[in-house]
C-alpha positions in Angstrom: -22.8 104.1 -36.6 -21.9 100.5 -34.8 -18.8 100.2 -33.7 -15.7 99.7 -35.7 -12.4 98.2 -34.9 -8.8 98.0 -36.6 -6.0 96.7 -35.8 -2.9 96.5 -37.7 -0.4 94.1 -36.2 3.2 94.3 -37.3 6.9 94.2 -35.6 9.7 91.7 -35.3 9.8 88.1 -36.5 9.6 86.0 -34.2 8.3 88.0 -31.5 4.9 86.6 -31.5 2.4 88.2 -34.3 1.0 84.2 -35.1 -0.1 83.9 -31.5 -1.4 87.4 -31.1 -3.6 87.1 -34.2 -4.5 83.7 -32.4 -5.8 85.0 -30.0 -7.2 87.8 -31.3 -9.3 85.8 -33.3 -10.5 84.6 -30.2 -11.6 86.6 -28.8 -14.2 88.0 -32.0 -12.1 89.4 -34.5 -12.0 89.0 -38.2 -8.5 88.4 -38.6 -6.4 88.6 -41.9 -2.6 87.6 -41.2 0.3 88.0 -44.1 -2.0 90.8 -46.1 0.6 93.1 -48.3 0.9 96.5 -46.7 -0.8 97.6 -50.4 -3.9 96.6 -49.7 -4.7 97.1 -46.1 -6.1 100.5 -46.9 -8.4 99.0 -49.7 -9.4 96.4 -47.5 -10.4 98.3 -44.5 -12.3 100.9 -46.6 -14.4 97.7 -47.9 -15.3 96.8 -44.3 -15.8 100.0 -43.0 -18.6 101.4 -46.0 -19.7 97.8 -46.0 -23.8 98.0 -45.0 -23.4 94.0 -43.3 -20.2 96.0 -41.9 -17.8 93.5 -40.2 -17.2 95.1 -36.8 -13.7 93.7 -35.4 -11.0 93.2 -38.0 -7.2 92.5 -37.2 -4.6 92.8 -39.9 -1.0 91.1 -39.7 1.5 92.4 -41.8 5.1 92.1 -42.2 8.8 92.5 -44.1 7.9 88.9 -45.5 5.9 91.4 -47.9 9.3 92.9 -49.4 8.6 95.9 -51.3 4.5 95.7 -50.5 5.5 96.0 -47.2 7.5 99.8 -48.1 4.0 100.7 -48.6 2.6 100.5 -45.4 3.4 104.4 -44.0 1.3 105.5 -47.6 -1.3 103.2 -46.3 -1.6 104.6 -42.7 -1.7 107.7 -44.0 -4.5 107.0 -46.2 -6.5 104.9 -43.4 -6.5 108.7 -41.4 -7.3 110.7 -44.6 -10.2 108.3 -44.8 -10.8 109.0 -41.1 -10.7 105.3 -41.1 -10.2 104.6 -37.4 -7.0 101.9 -36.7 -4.8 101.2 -34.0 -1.3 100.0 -35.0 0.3 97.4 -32.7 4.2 96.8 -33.2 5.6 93.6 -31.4 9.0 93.3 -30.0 11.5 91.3 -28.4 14.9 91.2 -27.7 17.7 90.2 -30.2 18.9 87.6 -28.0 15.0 85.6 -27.6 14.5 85.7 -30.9 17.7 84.3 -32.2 17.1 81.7 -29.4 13.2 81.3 -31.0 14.6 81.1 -34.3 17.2 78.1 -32.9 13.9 76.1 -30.9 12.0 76.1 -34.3 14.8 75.3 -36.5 13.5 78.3 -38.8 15.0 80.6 -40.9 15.0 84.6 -40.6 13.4 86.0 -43.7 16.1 88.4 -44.1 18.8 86.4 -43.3 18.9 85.4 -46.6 20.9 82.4 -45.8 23.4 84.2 -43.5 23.4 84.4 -39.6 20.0 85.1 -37.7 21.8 87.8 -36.4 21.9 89.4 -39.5 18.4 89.3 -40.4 17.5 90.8 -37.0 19.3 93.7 -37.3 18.4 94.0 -40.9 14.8 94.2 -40.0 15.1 96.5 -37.0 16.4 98.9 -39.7 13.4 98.3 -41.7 11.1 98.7 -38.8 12.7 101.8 -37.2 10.1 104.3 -38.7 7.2 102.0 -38.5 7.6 101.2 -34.9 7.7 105.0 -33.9 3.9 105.2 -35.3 2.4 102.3 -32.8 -0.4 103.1 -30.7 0.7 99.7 -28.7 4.1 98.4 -28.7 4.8 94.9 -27.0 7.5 93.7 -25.6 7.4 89.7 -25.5 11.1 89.3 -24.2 9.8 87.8 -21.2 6.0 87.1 -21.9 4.2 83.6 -22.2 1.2 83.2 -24.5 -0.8 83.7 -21.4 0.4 87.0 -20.5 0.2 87.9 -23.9 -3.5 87.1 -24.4 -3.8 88.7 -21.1 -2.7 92.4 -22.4 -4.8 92.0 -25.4 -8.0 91.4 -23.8 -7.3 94.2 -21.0 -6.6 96.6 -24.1 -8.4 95.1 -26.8 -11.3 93.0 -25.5 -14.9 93.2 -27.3 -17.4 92.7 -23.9 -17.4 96.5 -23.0 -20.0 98.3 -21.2 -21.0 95.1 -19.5 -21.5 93.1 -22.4 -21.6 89.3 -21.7 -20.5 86.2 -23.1 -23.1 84.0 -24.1 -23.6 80.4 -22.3 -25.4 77.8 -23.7 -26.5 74.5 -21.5 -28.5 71.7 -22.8 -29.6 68.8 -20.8 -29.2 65.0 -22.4 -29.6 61.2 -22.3 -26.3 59.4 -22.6 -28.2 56.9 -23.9 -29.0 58.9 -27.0 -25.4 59.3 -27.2 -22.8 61.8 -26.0 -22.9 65.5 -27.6 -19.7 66.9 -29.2 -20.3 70.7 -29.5 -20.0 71.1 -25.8 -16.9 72.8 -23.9 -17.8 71.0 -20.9 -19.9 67.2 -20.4 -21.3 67.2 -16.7 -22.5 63.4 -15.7 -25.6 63.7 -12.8 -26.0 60.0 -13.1 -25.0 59.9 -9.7 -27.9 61.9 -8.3 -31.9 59.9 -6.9 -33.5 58.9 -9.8 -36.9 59.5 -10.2 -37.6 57.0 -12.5 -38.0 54.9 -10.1 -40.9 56.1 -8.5 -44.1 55.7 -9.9 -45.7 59.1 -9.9 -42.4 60.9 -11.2 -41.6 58.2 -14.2 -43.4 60.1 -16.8 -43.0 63.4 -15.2 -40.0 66.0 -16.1 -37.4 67.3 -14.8 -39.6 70.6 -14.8 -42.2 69.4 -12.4 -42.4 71.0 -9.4 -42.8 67.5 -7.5 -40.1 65.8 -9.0 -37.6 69.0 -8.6 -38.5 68.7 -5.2 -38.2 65.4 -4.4 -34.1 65.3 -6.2 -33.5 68.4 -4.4 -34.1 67.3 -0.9 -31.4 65.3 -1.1 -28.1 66.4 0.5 -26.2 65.4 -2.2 -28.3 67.4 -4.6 -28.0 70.6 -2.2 -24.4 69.9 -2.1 -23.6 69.5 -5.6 -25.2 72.4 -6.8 -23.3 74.7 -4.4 -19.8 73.5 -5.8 -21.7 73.3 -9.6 -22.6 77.1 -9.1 -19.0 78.1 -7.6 -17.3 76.2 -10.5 -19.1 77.5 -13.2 -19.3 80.9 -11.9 -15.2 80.5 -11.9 -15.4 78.8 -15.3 -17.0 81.9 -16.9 -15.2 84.6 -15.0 -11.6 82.7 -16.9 -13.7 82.3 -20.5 -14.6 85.9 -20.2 -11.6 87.2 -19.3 -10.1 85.3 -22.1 -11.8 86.7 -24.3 -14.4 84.1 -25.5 -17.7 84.7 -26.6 -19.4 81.6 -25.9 -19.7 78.7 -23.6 -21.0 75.7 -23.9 -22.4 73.0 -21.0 -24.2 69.8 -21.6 -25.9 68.2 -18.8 -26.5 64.4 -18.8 -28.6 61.8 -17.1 -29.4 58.4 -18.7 -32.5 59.5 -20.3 -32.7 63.4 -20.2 -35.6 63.7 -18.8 -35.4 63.9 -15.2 -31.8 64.5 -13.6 -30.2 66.5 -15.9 -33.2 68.4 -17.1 -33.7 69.5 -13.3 -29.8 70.4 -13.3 -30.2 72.6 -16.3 -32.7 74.3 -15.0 -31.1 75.3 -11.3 -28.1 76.3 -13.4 -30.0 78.7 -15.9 -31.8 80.2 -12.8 -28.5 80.5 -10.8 -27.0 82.4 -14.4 -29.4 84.4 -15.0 -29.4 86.1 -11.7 -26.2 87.2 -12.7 -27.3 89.1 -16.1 -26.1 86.7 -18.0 -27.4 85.5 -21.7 -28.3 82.0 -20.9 -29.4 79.8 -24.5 -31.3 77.0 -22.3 -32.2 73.8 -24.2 -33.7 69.9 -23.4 -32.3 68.1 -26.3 -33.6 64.8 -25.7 -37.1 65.5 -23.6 -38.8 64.5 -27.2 -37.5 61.4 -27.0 -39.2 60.4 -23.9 -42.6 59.5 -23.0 -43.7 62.5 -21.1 -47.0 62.8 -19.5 -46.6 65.4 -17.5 -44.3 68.6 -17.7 -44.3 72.3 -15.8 -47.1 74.5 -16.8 -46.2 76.4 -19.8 -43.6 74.4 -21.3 
């Protein structure tokens, strides 16, 4: 059976379920926020007998659900009579941060019921009591940014296990066929010998063994790559450990044909040394009158 994930996120208002689900869904989840307590359990026994079974599911629920929201103990018992796996994650914070969160957002407790903020806290910590001693995870975000927060979900929560990768995707292009917009990153290796200029390379790639040679003698070419490698390297060490799934580089010259296809091509070697999934594409090399390219391609 593939691998199957819960998690039911409840806990405080105001203590940071929004984010969490934010980044959760980040990070490869399926996430469902505001669902009524009632029909968790229905919904997670859909997923899990499901034969296209969706693999990584968050849930947030909360008192917002009034007297749907009673039902959530029935439903967790169900979810284990159902040896439906879950993990129940209850957020937290002080009273004091989250009268103060309250203030910053101008917002109104949903117990509060038009009295102090005060009184909806303590209303709902009344409500929660029970709830909050069946967490697998409980979170204090008294004194957390979002950053430290998204940084305790993917240590406990993260989907790359077992050395499982991210995905990174570079493509080279001409900016003269226009800029791409799907790409997390735009490098510019206009600034790198042009091979266009010389007679032999004009209608030669990128690919060519000649022409690689003759952009890579360069110092500046030797010199570039070693800072692109250690950048990049750093750049998917963060996306990774923030949970992402994929990354996406474009590589431009002026026509895509030389420059930036040579680029693409160092980079996907330098990756996939690494045992990383590389995607490697030449999205404008059609549009150019090639007469010569590297065997095979």
């Amino acid at each position: 059976m593939n691998t199957f994930r819960l998690i039911i996120v409840t806990g405080m208002s105001g203590a940071g379920k929004t984010t969490l689900m934010q980044h959760l869904e980040d990070m490869g989840y399926y996430c469902v926020d505001n669902l009524p307590a009632i029909l968790i359990s229905k919904f997670a026994d859909l997923c899990w007998k499901s034969t296209s079974k969706v693999q990584y599911i968050a849930i947030g629920t909360d008192t917002r659900g009034g007297a749907f929201f009673e039902a959530l103990p029935q439903t967790l018992k169900e979810l284990k009579q159902r040896e439906i796996p879950y993990e129940l994650v209850f957020l937290e914070a002080s009273d004091e941060v989250l009268v103060r969160r309250y203030m910053e957002t101008r917002k109104t407790h949903p117990l509060s019921h038009g009295n102090r903020i005060q009184d909806g806290i303590e209303a709902e910590r009344k409500i929660l009591g029970g709830i909050r001693t069946q967490a697998d995870m409980i979170i204090d975000t008294t004194d957390m940014k979002p950053k430290d927060l998204k940084g305790v979900l993917h240590s406990r929560f993260s989907i790359h296990k077992n050395g499982e990768q991210m995905g990174v995707t570079i493509f080279s292009f001409g900016f003269k066929y226009g800029v791409p917009i799907d790409a997390d990153m735009v490098l510019d290796v206009r600034f790198l010998i042009n091979p266009f200029y010389i007679e032999e390379y004009k209608y030669s790639t990128g690919r060519v063994k000649e022409v690689a040679e003759y952009i890579e003698k360069e110092p500046v070419t030797q010199q570039f790559l070693q800072h692109l490698y250690k950048f990049i390297d750093f750049i998917v060490d963060e996306f990774q450990h923030a949970g992402k799934k994929q990354l996406t580089i474009a590589i431009g010259c002026t026509g895509g044909m030389h420059r930036s296809v040579f680029v693409t091509e160092k980079l996907n070697a330098h990756l996939v040394k690494q045992i990383i999934h590389v995607n490697l594409q030449h999205r404008d090399l059609h549009r150019n009158l090639v007469k010569h390219d590297a065997d095979g391609k």
